[in-house]
Structure formats: structure tokens, C-alpha cells
Wavefront OBJ file of the C-alpha trace (Angstrom):
o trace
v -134.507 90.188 -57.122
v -137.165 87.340 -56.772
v -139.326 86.751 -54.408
v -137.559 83.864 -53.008
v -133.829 85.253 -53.014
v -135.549 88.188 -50.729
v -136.799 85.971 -48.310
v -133.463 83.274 -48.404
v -132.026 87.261 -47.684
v -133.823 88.345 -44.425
v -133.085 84.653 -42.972
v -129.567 84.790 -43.157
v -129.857 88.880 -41.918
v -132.170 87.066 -38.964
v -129.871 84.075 -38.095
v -126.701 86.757 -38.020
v -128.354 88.805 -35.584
v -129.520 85.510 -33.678
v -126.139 84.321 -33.329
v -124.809 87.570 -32.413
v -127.150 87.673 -29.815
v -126.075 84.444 -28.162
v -122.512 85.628 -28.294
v -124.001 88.342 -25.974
v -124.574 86.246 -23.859
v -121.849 84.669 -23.717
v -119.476 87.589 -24.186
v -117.910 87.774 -20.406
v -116.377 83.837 -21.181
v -114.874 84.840 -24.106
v -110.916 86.157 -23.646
v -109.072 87.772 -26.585
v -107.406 84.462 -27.430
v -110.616 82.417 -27.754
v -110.163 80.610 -23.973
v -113.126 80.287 -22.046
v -113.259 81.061 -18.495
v -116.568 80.589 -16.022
v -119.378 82.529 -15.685
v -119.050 85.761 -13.467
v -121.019 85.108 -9.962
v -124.398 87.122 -10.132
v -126.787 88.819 -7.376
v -123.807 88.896 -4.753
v -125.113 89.665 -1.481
v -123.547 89.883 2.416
v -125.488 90.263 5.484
v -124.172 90.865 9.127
v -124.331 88.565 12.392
v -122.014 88.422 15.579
v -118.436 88.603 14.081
v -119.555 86.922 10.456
v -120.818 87.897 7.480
v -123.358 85.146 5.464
v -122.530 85.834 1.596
v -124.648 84.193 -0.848
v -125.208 84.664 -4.520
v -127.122 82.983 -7.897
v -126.517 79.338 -8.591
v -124.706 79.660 -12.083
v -126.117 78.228 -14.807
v -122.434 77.572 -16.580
v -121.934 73.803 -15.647
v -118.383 73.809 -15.601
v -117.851 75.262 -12.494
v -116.884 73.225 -9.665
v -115.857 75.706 -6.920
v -115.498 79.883 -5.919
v -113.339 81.914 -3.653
v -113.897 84.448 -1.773
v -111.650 87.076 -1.149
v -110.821 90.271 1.589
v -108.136 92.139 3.030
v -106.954 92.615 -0.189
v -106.796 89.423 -1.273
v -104.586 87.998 1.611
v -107.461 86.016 3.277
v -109.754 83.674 1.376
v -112.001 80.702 1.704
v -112.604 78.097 -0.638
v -116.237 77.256 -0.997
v -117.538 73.693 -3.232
v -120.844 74.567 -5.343
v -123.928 72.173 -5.509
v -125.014 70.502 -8.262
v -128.477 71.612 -6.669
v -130.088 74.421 -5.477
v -130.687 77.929 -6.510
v -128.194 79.725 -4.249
v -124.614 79.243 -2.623
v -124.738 80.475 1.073
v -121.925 80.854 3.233
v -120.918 82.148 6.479
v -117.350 83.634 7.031
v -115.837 84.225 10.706
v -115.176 87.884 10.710
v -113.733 90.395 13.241
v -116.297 94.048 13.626
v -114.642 95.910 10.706
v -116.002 96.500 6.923
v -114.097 94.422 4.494
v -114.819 94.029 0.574
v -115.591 90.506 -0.460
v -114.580 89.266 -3.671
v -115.500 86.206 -5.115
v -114.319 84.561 -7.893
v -115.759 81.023 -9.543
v -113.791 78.567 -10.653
v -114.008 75.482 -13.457
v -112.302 72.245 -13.106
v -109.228 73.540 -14.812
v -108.911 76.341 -12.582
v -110.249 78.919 -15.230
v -111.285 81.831 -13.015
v -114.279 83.857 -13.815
v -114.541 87.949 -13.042
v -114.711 88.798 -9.688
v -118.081 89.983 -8.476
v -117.562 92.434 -4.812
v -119.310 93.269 -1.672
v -118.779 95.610 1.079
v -120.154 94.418 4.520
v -119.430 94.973 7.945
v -120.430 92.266 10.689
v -121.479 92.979 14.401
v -119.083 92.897 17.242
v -118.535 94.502 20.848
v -118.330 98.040 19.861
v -121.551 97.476 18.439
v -123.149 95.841 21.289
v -121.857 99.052 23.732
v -124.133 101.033 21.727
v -127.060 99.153 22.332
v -129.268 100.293 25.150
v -131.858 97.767 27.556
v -135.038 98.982 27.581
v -135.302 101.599 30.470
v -137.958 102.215 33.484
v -139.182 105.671 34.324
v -139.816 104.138 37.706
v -140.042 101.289 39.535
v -141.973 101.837 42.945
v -141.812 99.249 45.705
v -144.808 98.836 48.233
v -142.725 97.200 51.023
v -146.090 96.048 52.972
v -147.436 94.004 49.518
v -143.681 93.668 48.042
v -145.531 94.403 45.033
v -143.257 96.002 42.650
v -144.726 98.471 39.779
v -142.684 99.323 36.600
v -143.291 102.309 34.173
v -141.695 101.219 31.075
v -139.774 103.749 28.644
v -140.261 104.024 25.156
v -139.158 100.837 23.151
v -135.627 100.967 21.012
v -135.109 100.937 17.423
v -135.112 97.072 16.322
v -135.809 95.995 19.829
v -137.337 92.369 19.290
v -137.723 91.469 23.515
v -136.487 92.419 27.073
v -135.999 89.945 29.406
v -136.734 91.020 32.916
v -135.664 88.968 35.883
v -136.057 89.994 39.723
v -135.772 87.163 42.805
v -139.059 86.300 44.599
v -139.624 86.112 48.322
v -138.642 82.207 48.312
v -135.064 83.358 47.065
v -136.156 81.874 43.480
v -134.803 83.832 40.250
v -138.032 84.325 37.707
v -137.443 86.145 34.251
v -140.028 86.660 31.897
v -140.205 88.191 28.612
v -141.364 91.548 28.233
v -143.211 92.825 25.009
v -142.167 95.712 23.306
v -145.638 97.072 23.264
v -145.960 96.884 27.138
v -145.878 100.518 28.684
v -146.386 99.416 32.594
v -146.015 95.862 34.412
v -146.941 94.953 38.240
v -144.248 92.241 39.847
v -145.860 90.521 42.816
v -143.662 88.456 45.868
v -140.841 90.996 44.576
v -137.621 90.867 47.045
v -134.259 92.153 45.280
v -132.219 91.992 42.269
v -134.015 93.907 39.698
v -133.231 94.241 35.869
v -133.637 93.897 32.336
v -131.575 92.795 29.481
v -132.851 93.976 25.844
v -132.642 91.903 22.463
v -132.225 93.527 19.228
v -132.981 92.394 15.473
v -131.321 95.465 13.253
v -132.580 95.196 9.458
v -130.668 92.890 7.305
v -128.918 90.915 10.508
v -128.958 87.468 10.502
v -128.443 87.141 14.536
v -130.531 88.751 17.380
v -128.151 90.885 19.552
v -128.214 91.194 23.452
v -126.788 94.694 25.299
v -123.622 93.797 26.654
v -124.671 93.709 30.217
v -128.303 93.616 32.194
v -128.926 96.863 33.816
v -130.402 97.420 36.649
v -133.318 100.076 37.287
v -133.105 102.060 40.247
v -136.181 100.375 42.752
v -137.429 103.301 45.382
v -139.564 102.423 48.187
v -141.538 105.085 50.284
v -139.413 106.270 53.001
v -139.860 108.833 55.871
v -138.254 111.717 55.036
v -139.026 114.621 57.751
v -141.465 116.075 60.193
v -142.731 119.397 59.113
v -144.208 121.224 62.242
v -146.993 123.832 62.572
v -149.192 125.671 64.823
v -152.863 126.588 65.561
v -154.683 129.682 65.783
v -157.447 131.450 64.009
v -160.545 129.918 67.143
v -164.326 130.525 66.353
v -166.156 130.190 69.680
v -163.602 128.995 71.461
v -161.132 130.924 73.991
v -157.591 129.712 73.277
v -153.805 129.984 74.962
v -150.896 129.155 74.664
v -149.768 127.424 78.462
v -146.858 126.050 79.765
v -147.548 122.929 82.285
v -145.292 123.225 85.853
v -143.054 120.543 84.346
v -142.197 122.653 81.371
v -144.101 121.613 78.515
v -146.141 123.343 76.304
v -149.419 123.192 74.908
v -152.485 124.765 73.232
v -155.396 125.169 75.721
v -158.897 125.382 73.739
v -162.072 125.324 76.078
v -165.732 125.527 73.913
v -167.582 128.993 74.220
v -170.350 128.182 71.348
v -171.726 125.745 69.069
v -169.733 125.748 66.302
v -166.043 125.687 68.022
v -163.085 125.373 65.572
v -159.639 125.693 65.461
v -157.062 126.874 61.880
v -153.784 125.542 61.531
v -151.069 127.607 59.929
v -150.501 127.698 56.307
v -148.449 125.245 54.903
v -144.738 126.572 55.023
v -144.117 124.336 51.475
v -146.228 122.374 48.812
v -146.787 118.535 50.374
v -149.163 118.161 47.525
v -149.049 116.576 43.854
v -146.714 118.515 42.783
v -144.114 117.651 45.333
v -141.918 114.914 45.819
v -143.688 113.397 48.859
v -145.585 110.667 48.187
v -146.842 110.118 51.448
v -148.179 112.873 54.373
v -150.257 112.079 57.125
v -151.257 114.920 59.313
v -150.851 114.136 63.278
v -152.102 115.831 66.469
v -150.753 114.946 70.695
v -154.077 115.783 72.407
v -155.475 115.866 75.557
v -159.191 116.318 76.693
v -161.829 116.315 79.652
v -163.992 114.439 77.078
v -164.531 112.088 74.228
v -164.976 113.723 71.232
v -166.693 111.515 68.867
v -167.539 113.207 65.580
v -164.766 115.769 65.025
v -164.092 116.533 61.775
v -160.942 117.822 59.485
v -161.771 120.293 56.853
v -158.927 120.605 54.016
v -158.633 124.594 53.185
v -157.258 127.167 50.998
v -156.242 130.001 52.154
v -158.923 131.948 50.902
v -161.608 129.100 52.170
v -163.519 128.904 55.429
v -164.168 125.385 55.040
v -163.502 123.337 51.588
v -163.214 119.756 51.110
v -163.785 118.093 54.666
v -163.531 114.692 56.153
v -166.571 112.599 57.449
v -167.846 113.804 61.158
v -166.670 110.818 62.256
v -163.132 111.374 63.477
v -162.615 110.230 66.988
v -160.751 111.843 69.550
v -160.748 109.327 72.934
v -161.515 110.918 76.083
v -157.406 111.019 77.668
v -158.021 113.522 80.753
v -156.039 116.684 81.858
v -152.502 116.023 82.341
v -149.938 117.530 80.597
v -147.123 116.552 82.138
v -148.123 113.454 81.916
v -146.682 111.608 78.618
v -148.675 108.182 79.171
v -151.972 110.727 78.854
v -151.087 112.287 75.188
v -152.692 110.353 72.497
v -151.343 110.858 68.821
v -154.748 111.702 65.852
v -153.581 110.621 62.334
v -155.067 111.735 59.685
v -153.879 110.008 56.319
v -153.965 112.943 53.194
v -153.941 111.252 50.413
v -157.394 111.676 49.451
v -157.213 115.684 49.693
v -153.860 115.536 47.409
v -154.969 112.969 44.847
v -158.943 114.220 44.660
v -159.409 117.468 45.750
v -155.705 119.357 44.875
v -154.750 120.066 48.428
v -151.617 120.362 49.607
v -149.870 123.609 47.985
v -148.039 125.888 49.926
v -150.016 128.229 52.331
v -153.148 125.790 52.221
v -154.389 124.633 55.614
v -156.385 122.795 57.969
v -159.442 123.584 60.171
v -159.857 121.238 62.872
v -163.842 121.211 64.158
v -164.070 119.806 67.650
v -167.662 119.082 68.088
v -168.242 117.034 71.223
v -171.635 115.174 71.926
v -171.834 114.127 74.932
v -174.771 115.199 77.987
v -175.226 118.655 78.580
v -174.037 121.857 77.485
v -171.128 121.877 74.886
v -169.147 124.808 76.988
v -166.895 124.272 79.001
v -165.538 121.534 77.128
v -161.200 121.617 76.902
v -158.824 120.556 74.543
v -154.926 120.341 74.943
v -152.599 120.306 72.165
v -148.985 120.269 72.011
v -148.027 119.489 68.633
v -149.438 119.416 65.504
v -147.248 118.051 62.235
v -146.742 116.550 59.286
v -145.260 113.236 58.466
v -143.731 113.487 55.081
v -142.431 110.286 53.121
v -140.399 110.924 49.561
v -139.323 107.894 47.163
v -135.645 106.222 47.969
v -133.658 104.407 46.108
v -132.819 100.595 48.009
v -131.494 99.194 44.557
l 1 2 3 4 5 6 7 8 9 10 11 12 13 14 15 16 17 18 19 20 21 22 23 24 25 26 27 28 29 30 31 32 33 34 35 36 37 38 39 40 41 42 43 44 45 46 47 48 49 50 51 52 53 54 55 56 57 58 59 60 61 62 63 64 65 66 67 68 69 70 71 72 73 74 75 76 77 78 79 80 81 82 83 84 85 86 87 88 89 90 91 92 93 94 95 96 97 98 99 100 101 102 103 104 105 106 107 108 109 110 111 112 113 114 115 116 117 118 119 120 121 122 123 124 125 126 127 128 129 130 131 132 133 134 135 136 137 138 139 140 141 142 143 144 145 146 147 148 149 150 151 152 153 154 155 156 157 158 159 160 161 162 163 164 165 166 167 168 169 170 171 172 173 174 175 176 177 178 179 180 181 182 183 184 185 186 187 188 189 190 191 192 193 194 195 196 197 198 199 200 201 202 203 204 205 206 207 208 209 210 211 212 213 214 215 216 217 218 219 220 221 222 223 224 225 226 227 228 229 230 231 232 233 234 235 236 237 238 239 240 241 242 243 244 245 246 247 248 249 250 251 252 253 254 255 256 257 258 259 260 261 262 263 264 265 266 267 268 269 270 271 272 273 274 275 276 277 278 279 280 281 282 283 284 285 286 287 288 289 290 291 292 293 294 295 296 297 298 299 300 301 302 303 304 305 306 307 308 309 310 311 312 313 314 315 316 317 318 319 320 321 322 323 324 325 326 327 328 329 330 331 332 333 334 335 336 337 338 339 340 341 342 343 344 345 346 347 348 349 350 351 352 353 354 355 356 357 358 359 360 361 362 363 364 365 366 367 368 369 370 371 372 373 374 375 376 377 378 379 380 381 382 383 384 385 386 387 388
């Protein structure tokens, strides 16, 4: 064999192949009896919205086709769908009840040659969906009702949550909503009066709408809110004589008259914890005196139980001079002492801690002699309740 009958060889061996190649690609229009029939759609796709599903796949590069169908329940619903002459894709929505359904779609020349079908399984959003969603939930949402300044501890943000709207009405009766970011772990609501809640917006992967919760909810608001007196006595004096009298009209009292310098008085240990770690979140400490003097730099000392004196208040508590009278209610005069401080600063308030009340009078004179009257001693408690 010459040179040039080996090469003619390998070029007819290379334009078999060639053409066998193109066939290839070819092959799916090709039927057993030589028809032709339109190219297969390619790169199918669905993705879900509210009741639809958007279907798209390739633009095909066969010319002759003029239109597809697509397919479901079996074949016993279909839509017909017209294809460009431009663009790269074909993009349709379908109206769809919340169930999965299998898409086929089938292209179509202008003979009505129908290509392969190429399938997708899909299922859009609908209600049942939506009732699984959840709003975005507060851990609390405290009310100051002097400020009407309303403060929100967010929970943690949901999967795919995009934005909350939150929406209260102000003082003025006016509705105000504002978006809340997902990253936002606490918010402060001023001129708050009523009508509290939230309503969260989802963006799942691969969706095509942004979904709302079915409903707004509503956070539970609490406000501060007296809950109980809790009572307790006095005892324990340091240079002080003190008894326990009952007045001709029947009332009781404490009697305290100054022996010393350094006259003080305990109360009794707390009977429960009115500290952090209770569910008041208020106490105020009060006292119904009576005296023969003004006593102008008492001062309240916060104890343990195992403390003589511990965290104390400034000496500058005043007790007004009221005079002797115990059956007299006009002459009682109510002390207040506000705790917060000792709870939040100085972890007072468990149970069996106490107070030590020092009565230091300055006035002319000696400092015996000097009486007290008490006839109650309490504590105010306040807890958190719901008013939404």
C-alpha cells in the first residue's frame, strides 16, 4: 500500500467516525422508521410558591419546535405553553393546589411531532404549610405603666425567617408597625398603649414567594402589679429597752425608748426569698411609726443572717417628729424604703436575711430617753401580670 492510498484510508476511517458522531447527537430524533420528532426538553427544573409551581427548562436549539406541554395527575391536567424565538429559557408558572405532583413536559414541532418527555417532582406551598410556620416569639415583654415604655426580649430567630413585622397602638390611638431584623435580640417601644404583636415572614430555599404565618400572634405584655403584703416583726434591741404594748383603744405597737449611743433595732428573718431569684420584681420595705422626736439620720442596714451590719443605706433616712399617740391614726406616718438596690447590687433578699433599723436621733441633749412606736413593719411585694 502507497503512501497516498494510506492516507485517502484514515480519511474515510475519520469522516465515518465524524458522521457517526453527529448521529449521536442526533440519535433521540431519530424513530425506527426514519421520522423525526423534536428535541427532548433539557435542564427541567420546578420551584415552589403559594399554590404554584414556576417550571422552566433550556431553550432548545432544534428550530422546529413551536410549542410544549406540560403534564400532571397522570396526564389528565395539562397546559399548553408557546416557545420564544428568543431567550435562553422557557419559564412558567402553573396554579397548583399544596400536594406533590410529577410534571411532564413534552415539546412539540409544527406537525405535532412530540419529543420525549422530560419529568419533575415538586410540591408548592399552601395552608398546611403556613400552620407550621411559627412568628418570631418574645421571652418577655415588660410594661412600665408610669413611662408606657414597653421592653421586648426577642427569641431566637426561625429557620428562613427573612422579617417580623411588629405592630402595637400608640397613646394617640394610632397603629405603628415596623420591621424587625432578624438579628435584633431586644427592642424598647415608647408611647406603648395596647394591641401588641408580631407577624413573621419566611423565604425557605428554592421558594419563589416570601411566606407570612397564618395569623399575628400576640405576646403576652405583663406590667408590675401588687401582689401581697408580707408582714414581720422586730426584736433583737442593742441599747435600747423594748415592749410589746397595747394602747387603751386596742392597738398594738412596739415601744423602743434609747438607753445608749448606738440604739438599734433587727427585724425578723425573711419568712421567703423577695430577692433575684424570686418572682417579685418589686419590694419596698415599710414601717407605721410614731415618735417624741425627729429622727433625722436613721439608717437601714441590709443583713444576713449571720451579719451584724452588711450593706447599709445612707444616714440620711428621715423619720418626722409625729408625737405619742397611738390610738391616734392621723399621728402614724408610713417609712418606705425602696429595695431594689440591695436585690440588684448587693444579693439581698433570700430567705432568712434581714433588716437592722438604726435610730440615731440628733437633736439637743442627751440621746436617752428618746421613744419610738411601731406597729407594723412589712413588705410590699409586686410580681409581673399579664394585661394582654
Amino acid at each position: 500500500m502507497n503512501k497516498l492510498t494510506y492516507v485517502l484510508l484514515l480519511a474515510l476511517v475519520a469522516g465515518f467516525f465524524s458522521c457517526k458522531k453527529q448521529d449521536d447527537i442526533y440519535k433521540e430524533f431519530l424513530v425506527p422508521n426514519g421520522l423525526t420528532y423534536p428535541q427532548k426538553p433539557t435542564n427541567l427544573l420546578a420551584f415552589p410558591g403559594m399554590e404554584k409551581l414556576r417550571v422552566s427548562w433550556h431553550q432548545a436549539k432544534d428550530p422546529s419546535i413551536e410549542y410544549a406541554i406540560i403534564y400532571w395527575n397522570n396526564y389528565t391536567d395539562s397546559m399548553k405553553v408557546e416557545i420564544p424565538t428568543t431567550g435562553d429559557s422557557i419559564v412558567v408558572d402553573i396554579p397548583l393546589k399544596e400536594e406533590t405532583y410529577t410534571l411532564y413536559v413534552k415539546a412539540f414541532d409544527k406537525n405535532g411531532n412530540a419529543s420525549i418527555p422530560a419529568d419533575v417532582t415538586a410540591t408548592p406551598y399552601g395552608e398546611s404549610f403556613l400552620m407550621s410556620l411559627l412568628n418570631r416569639s418574645a421571652k418577655t415583654a415588660i410594661l412600665d405603666p408610669d413611662t408606657r415604655t414597653l421592653t421586648v426580649e426577642w427569641g431566637s430567630k426561625a429557620t428562613n425567617e427573612v422579617r417580623t413585622i411588629v405592630s402595637y397602638i400608640d397613646m394617640s390611638d394610632k397603629t405603628v408597625s415596623f420591621n424587625l431584623p432578624v438579628e435584633t435580640e431586644s427592642s424598647v417601644i415608647t408611647n406603648y398603649k395596647s394591641g401588641f404583636s408580631v407577624q413573621t415572614r419566611f423565604y425557605p430555599k428554592g421558594s419563589i414567594d416570601t411566606l407570612q404565618t397564618v395569623e399575628a400572634f400576640k405576646p403576652t405584655v405583663t406590667a408590675p402589679a401588687f401582689f401581697k403584703d408580707l408582714e414581720t416583726t422586730l426584736g433583737s434591741p442593742n441599747q435600747t429597752t423594748f415592749t410589746e404594748e397595747t394602747s387603751p383603744g386596742g392597738v398594738f405597737y412596739w415601744k423602743m425608748v434609747v438607753t445608749g449611743t448606738d440604739p438599734y433595732v433587727y427585724t425578723a428573718g425573711l419568712p421567703e426569698p423577695v430577692g433575684s431569684t424570686s418572682e417579685y420584681v418589686k419590694v419596698y420595705f415599710h414601717v407605721e411609726y410614731q415618735n417624741d422626736r425627729a429622727i433625722p439620720n436613721a439608717q437601714i442596714f441590709y443583713c444576713t443572717p449571720n451579719a451584724a451590719g452588711g450593706k447599709s443605706t445612707d444616714e440620711d433616712q428621715n423619720f418626722d417628729y409625729t408625737g405619742l399617740d397611738p390610738d391616734n391614726a392621723a399621728t402614724w406616718k408610713t417609712y418606705t424604703l425602696d429595695c431594689a438596690t440591695a436585690i440588684k447590687s448587693w444579693s439581698w433578699g433570700a430567705s432568712t436575711h434581714r433588716f437592722r433599723y438604726d435610730y440615731v436621733p440628733t437633736h439637743g441633749g442627751s440621746l436617752n430617753g428618746t421613744t419610738v412606736y411601731i406597729r407594723r413593719a412589712w413588705f410590699e411585694l409586686w410580681t409581673q401580670q399579664p394585661i394582654q
